[in-house]
C-alpha positions in Angstrom: -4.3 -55.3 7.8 -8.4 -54.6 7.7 -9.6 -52.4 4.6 -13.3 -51.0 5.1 -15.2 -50.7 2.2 -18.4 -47.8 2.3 -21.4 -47.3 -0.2 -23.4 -44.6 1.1 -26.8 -44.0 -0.5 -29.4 -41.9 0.0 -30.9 -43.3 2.9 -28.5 -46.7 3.4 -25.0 -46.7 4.4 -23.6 -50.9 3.0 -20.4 -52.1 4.6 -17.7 -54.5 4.2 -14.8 -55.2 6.5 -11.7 -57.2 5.0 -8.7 -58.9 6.6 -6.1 -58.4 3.5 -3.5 -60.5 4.8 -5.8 -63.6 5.2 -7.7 -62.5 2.2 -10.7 -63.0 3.5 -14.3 -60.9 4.7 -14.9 -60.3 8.2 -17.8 -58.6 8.0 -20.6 -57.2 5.6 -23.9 -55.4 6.6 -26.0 -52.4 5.9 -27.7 -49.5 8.1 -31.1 -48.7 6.3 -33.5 -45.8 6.5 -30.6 -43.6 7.5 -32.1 -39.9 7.7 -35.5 -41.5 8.5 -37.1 -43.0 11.6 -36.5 -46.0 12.7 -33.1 -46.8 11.2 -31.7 -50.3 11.6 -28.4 -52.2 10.9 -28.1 -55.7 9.7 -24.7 -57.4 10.7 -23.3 -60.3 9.7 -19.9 -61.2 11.0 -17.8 -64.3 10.0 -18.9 -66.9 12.0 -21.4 -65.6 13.9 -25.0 -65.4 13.4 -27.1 -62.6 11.5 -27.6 -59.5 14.0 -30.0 -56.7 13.7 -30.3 -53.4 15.6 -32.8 -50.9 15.6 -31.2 -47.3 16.4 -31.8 -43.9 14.9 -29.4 -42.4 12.3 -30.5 -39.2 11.6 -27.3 -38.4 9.5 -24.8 -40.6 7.4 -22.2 -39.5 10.5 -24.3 -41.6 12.4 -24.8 -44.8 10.3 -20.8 -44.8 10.2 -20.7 -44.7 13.8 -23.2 -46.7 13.9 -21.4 -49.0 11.9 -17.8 -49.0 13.8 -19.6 -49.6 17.2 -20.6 -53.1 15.9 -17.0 -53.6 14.2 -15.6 -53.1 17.8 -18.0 -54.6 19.8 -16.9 -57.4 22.2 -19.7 -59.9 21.2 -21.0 -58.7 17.4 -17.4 -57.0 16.0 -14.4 -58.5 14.0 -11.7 -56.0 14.9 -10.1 -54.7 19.1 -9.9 -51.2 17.3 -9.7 -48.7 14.4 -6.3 -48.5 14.5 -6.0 -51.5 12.2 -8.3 -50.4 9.4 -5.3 -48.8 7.1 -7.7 -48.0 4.4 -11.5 -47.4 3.2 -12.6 -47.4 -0.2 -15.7 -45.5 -1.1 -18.6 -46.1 -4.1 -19.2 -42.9 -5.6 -21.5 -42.9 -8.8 -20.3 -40.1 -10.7 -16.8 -38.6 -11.5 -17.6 -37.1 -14.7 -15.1 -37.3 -17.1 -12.7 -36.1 -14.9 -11.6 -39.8 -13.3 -9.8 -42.2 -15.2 -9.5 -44.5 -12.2 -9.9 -44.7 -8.7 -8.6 -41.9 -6.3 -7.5 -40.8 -3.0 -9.6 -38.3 -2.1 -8.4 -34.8 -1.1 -10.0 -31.2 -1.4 -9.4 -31.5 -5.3 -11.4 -34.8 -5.7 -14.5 -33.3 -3.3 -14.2 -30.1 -5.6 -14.7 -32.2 -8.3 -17.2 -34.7 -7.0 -19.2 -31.7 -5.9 -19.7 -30.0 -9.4 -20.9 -33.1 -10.8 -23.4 -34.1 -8.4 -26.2 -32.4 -10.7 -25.4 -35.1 -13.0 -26.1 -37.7 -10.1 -28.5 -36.2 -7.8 -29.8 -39.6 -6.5 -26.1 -40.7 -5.4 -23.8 -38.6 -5.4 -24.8 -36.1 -2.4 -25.4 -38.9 -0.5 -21.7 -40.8 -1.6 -20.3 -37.2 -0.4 -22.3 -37.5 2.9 -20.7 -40.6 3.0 -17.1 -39.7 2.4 -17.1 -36.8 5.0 -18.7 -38.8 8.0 -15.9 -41.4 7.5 -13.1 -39.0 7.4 -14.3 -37.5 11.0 -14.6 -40.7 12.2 -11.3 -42.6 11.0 -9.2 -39.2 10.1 -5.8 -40.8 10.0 -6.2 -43.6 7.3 -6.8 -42.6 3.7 -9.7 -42.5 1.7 -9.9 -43.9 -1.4 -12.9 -43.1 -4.1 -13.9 -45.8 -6.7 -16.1 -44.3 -9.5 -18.8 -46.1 -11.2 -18.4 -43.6 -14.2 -14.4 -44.3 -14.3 -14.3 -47.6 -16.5 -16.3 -46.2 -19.2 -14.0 -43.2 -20.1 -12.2 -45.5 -22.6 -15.6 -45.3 -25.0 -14.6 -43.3 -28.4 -16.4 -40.0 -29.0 -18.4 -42.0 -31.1 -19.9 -44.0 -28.3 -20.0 -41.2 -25.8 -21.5 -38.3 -28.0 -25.2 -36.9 -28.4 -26.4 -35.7 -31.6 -27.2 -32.2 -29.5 -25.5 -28.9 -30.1 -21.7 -29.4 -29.7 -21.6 -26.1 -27.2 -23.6 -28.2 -25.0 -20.2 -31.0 -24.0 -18.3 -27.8 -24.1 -20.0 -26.1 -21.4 -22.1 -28.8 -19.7 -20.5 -31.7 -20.3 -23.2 -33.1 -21.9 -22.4 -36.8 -22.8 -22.7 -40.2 -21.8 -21.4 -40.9 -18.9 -22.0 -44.9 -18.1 -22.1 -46.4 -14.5 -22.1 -49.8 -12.9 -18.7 -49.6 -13.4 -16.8 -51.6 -10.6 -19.4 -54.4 -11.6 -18.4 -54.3 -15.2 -14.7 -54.0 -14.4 -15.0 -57.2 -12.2 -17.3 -59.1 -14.4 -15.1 -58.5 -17.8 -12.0 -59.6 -15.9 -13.4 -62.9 -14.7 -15.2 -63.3 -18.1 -11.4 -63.2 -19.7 -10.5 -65.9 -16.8 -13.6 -68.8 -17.7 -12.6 -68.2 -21.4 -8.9 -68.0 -20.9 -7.8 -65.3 -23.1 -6.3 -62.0 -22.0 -8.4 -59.2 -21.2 -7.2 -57.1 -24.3 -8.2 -60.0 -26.4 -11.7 -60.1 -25.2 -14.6 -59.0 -26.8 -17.9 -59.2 -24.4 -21.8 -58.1 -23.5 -22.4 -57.8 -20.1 -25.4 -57.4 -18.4 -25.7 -56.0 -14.8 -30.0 -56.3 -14.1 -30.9 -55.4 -10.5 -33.0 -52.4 -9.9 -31.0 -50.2 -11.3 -30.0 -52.1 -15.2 -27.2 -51.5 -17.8 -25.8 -53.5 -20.6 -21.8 -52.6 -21.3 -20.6 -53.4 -24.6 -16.3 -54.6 -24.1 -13.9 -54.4 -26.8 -10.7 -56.0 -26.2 -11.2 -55.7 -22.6 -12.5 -52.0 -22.1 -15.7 -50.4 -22.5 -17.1 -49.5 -25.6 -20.1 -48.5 -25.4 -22.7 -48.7 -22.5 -26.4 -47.9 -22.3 -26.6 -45.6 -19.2 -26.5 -41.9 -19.9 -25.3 -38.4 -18.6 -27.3 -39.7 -16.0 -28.5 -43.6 -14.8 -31.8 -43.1 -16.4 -30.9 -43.5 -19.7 -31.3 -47.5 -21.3 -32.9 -50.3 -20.3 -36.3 -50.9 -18.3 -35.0 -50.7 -15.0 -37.3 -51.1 -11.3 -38.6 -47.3 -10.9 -36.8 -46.1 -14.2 -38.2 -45.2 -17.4 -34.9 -46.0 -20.1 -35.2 -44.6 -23.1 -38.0 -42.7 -24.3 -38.7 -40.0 -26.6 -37.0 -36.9 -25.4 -40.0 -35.2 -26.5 -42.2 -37.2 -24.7 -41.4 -35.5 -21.2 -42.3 -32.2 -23.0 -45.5 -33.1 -23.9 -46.6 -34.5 -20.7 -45.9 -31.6 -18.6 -47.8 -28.9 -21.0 -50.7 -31.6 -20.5 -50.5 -31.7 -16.9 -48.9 -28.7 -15.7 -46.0 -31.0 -14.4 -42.9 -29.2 -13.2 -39.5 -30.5 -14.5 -38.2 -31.4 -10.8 -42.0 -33.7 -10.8 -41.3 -34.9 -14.0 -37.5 -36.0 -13.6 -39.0 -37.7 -10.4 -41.6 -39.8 -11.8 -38.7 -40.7 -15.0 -36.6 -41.6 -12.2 -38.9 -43.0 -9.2 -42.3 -43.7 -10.4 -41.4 -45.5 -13.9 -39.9 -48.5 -15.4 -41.4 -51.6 -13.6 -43.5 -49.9 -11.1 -45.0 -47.7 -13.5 -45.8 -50.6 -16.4 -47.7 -53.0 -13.3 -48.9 -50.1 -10.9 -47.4 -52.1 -7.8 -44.5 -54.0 -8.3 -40.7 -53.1 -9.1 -39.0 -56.4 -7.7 -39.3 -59.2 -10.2 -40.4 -62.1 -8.0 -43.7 -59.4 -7.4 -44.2 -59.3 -10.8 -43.3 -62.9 -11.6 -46.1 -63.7 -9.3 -48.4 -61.8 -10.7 -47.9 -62.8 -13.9 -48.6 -66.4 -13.2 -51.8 -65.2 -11.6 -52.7 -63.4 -15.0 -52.0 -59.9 -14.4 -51.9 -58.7 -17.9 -49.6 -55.4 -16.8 -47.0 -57.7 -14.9 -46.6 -60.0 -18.1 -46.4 -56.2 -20.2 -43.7 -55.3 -18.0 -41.9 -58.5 -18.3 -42.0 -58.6 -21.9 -41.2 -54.8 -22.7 -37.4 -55.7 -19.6 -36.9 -58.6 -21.9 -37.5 -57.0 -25.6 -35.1 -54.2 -24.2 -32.2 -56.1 -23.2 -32.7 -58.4 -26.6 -32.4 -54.9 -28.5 -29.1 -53.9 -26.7 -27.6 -57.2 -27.2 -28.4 -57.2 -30.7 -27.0 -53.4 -31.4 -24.0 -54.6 -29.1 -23.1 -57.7 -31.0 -23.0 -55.5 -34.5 -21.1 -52.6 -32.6 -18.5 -55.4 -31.5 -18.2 -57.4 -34.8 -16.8 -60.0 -32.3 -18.1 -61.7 -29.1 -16.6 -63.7 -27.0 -19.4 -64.2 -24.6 -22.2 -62.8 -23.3 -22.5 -62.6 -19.3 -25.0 -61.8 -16.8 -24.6 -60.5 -13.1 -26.2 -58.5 -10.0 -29.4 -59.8 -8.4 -31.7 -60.3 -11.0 -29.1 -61.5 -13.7 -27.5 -63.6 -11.1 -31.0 -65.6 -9.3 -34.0 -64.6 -12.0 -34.2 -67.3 -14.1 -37.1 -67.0 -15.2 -36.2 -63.7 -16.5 -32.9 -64.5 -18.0 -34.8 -67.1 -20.2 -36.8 -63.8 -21.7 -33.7 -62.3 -22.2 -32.2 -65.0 -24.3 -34.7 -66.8 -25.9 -35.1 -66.3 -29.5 -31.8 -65.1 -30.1 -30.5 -68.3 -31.6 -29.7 -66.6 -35.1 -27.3 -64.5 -33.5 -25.4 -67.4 -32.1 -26.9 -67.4 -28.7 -28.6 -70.1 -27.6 -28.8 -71.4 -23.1 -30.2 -74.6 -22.3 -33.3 -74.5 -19.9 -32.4 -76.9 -17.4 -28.7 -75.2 -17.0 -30.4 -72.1 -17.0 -32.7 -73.5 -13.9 -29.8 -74.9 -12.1 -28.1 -71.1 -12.2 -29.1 -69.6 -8.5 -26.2 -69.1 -6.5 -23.8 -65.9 -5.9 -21.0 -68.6 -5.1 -19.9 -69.5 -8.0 -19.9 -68.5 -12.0 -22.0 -71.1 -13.8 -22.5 -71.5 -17.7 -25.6 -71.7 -19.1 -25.1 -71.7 -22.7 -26.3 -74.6 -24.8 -23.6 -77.2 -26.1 -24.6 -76.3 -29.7 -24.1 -72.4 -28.4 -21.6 -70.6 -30.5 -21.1 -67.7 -27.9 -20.7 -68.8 -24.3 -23.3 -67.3 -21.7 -22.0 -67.0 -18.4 -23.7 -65.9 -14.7 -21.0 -63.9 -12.9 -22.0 -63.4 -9.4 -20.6 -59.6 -9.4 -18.0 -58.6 -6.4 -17.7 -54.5 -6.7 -16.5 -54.3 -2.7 -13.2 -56.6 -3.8 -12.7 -53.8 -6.2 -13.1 -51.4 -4.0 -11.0 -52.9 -1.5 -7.8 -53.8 -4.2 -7.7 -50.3 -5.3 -8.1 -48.8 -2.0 -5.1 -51.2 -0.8 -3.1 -50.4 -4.0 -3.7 -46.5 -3.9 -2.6 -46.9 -0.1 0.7 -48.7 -0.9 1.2 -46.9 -4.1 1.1 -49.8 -6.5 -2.3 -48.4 -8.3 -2.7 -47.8 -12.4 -5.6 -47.6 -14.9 -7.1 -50.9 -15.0 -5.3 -52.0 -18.2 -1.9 -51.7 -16.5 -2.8 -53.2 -13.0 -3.8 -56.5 -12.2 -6.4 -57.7 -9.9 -6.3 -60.9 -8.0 -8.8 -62.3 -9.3 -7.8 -61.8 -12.7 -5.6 -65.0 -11.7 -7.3 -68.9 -12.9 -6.0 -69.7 -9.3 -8.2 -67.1 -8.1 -10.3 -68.6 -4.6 -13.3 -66.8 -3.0 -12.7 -68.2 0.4 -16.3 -67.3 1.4 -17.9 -68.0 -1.3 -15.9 -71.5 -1.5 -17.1 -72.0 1.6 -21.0 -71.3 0.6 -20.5 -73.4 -2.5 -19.9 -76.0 -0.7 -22.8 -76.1 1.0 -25.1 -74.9 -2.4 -23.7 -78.3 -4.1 -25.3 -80.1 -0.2 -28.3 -78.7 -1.5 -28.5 -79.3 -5.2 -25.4 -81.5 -6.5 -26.6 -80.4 -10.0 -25.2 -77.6 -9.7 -21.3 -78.6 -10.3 -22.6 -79.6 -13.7 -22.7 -76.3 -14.9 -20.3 -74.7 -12.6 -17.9 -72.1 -15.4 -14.6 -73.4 -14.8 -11.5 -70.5 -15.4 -9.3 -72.6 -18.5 
């Protein structure tokens, strides 16, 4: 049995192809600049090399085509045909509040994904695109939606709430909404696993810093508190996104230069954060670069990413009362470690304190490494993140009608037996490389 597993974006259309019975990945790739020219795929199949092709998608309907042409393809594909894909599971950044958990979709759930997608403009048309291209092209298996916003619906009022007029939740739903869900959901369970206690007895911070950056606050294994918004902009300093400002300060801007609100919620959303600190540069290895060459705006940026996460931590850790850990995932929390080391130095006072040369050591998305200091009273942990497994367990579970609210449904790899068999397999070859590794390798207790 084959689950395929969809994140549509705006212009990209990511992929991955699993064999459930052998529990294992056939395939993972991505079609980029979908809806521009000169679109291209990048396929890796299991045992085969790296393969790229260059071929127009002018529409998501096309990257998915696109995309099962290579899945069935003599030479490049990992499947004879579509009849054994029994199930797709599909990213979609924002339910609302109106998901608890993940979904099949049917004309209800597009209703309701539609009259949210004001609240996700960036995403959410584009996860819709995504949705409808894959039901025309594989219209007999069902389609199952995994919302980023769903794990954060157990935050209290109190967590959730603006200090704006009441009327506005009433009518808008104005509130905080959270995302990077499936990657918090993945990472808390696995966090529960290294430190051996049971989800509900866990108490965590994660932090998920890629482009896009959140920090999720868990108490006793469900979100608290998170610092996305009603919308992703909200939080941290992210690559092209401002975080939290003054809500006044757009205001003032746009009587000074006659901005629109559509130009101003662009450059808060596209033209800030990282890019807008340095001028250049939204990928940290740019920056980190430029830093060491003594751009004074790349080490600003740096410092302001770093002082933000240290802030959320530190509200975290008195919102929680209790922490069991502290973790960090997605690309630049899994390989920036000269980044994480801004993130957690100086926090010693608060219990947290990583060790330089673990810290150093920690590059690898096959396996969850600790890089907390002996003397450390909190454990810090690098949890290479796995949202497509989610996607695919929940998709197989809806299908087979095992499926519940993560707090009554266990994952596999919840389990300590729990085996990545690819990234065993890559592991292997990491510790080739640097044997130093296995020394801080985050073994499940």
């Amino acid at each position: 049995m084959v689950i395929l597993t969809l994140n549509c974006g705006s212009s990209s259309a990511k992929y991955q192809v699993y064999d459930w019975d052998a529990k294992d990945v056939l395939a993972v790739g991505v079609v980029e600049k979908v809806t521009f020219d000169g679109s291209f795929i990048t396929h890796k199949a299991k045992g085969k090399e790296e393969y790229t092709l260059y071929q127009n998608c002018p529409t998501h309907t096309d990257a998915v085509n696109l995309i099962i042409k290579l899945l069935i393809d003599p030479d490049r594909g990992v499947i004879e045909d579509m009849s054994v894909i029994k199930a797709v599971g599909h990213r979609v950044l924002h339910g609302g509040d109106k998901f608890t958990k993940s979904v099949i979709v049917d004309d209800e759930a597009m209703k309701a994904f539609n009259e949210v997608k004001d609240l996700g403009p960036l995403h959410n048309p584009a996860n819709i695109m995504g949705i409808e291209a894959a039901k025309k092209v594989l219209p007999n298996a069902p389609h199952c939606a995994v919302m980023d916003t769903a794990w954060h619906q157990t935050m209290p009022a109190s967590s959730f709430m603006y200090a704006v007029p009441y009327e506005w939740y009433e009518k808008y739903g104005v509130r905080k909404y959270g995302f990077h869900g499936t990657s918090f959901l993945y990472t808390a369970k696995r966090a529960s696993v290294l430190l051996g206690k049971k989800p509900s007895e866990t108490n965590l911070i994660i932090c998920h810093i890629g482009n896009g950056s959140s920090v999720c606050a868990v108490k006793d294994g469900c979100s608290f508190d998170t610092s996305m918004g009603i919308t992703p902009l909200e939080g941290l300093v992210m690559g092209t996104r401002s975080g939290d400002a003054d809500m006044a300060m757009p205001f003032y801007v746009m009587r000074k230069t006659g901005m629109s609100a559509a130009e101003m919620e662009s450059a808060l959303n596209k033209k800030s954060g990282l890019l807008g600190i340095t001028g250049a540069y939204n990928d940290r290895r740019d920056i980190q670069k430029a830093a060491e060459q003594g751009d004074k705006r790349a080490v600003l940026a740096q410092n302001m990413e770093a002082h933000r996460v240290k802030k959320y931590i530190g509200a975290y850790m008195a919102a929680l009362g209790r922490v069991d850990a502290v973790a960090l995932t997605a690309g630049v929390g899994e390989f920036a470690g000269f980044m994480r080391a801004k993130f957690l130095e100086g926090l010693e006072g608060l219990g947290i304190v990583y060790d330089p040369a673990k810290n150093a050591l920690a590059h690898t998305r096959n396996a969850e490494t600790r890089i907390s200091a002996d003397s450390s009273a909190i454990p810090v942990f690098i949890i290479p993140t796995d949202e497509e497994l989610v996607m695919t367990e929940d998709a197989y579970a809806l299908m087979v009608g095992t499926y519940d609210v993560h707090t009554w449904f266990a994952y596999s790899f919840q389990s300590k037996d729990y085996v990545n068999k690819t990234r065993a397999e890559g592991l292997k070859e990491d510790l080739k490389k640097l044997p130093e590794l296995e020394k801080i390798l985050a073994l499940p207790k």
